[in-house]
C-alpha positions in Angstrom: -15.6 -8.9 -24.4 -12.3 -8.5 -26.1 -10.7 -10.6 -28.5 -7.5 -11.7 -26.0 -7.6 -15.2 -24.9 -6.9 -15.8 -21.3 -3.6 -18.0 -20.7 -5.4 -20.5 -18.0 -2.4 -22.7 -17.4 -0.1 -20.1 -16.8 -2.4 -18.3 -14.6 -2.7 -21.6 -12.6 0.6 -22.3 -12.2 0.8 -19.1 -10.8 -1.8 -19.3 -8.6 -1.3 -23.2 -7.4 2.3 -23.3 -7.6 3.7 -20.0 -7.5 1.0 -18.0 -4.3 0.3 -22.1 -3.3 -3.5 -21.2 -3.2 -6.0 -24.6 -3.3 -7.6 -24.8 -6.5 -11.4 -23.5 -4.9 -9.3 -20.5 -3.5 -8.2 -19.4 -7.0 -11.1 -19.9 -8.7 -13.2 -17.8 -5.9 -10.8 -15.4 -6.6 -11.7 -12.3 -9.2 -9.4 -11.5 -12.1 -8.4 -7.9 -10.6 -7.6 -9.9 -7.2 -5.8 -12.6 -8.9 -3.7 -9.5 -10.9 -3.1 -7.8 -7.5 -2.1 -11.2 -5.4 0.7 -11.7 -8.6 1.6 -8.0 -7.8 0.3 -6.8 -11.7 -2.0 -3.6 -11.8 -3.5 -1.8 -9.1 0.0 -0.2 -8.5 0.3 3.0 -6.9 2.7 5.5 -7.1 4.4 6.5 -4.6 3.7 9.9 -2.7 5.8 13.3 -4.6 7.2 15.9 -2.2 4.9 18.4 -3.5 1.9 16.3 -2.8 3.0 15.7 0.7 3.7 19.5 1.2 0.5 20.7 0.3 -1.2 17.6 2.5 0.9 19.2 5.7 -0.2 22.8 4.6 -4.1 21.5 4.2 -3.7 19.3 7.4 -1.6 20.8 10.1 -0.5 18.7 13.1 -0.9 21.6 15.4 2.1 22.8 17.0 4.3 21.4 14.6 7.8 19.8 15.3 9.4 23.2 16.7 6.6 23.3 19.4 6.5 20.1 20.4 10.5 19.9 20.7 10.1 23.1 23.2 7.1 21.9 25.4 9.2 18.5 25.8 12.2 20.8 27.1 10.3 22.9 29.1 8.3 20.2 31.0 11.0 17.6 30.9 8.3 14.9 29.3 10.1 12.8 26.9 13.8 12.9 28.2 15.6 9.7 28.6 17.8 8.8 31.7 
């Protein structure tokens, strides 16, 4: 265990007053869901271009957009009116 000392008021206040949890609620509750409920850690960041490029290259939808937009013309599926 490390030598930092937990803050317990302020952690309750945050819990009772500030998410309005019953005190048996917050003290059923973990530390890492307490952190996440207060919106501290477990933060992800958000998705790069890059990342999402090579997703669509590893995981094709099929006929891609292009293909899609033509069959809808074609058959007439999708028009409004």
């Amino acid at each position: 265990m490390s030598g930092a000392r937990v803050n317990w008021p302020a952690l309750m206040r945050a819990g009772l007053r500030g998410l309005g949890l019953r005190p048996a609620e917050f003290w059923a509750l973990t530390p890492a869901e307490l952190e996440l409920m207060l919106g501290r850690g477990g933060v992800v960041a958000p998705l790069a271009r890059a990342r999402l490029e090579a997703l669509l290259e590893a995981y094709p939808d099929g006929a891609g957009r292009d293909g899609a937009d033509r069959e809808r013309k074609e058959t007439g599926h999708g028009r409004h009116g």
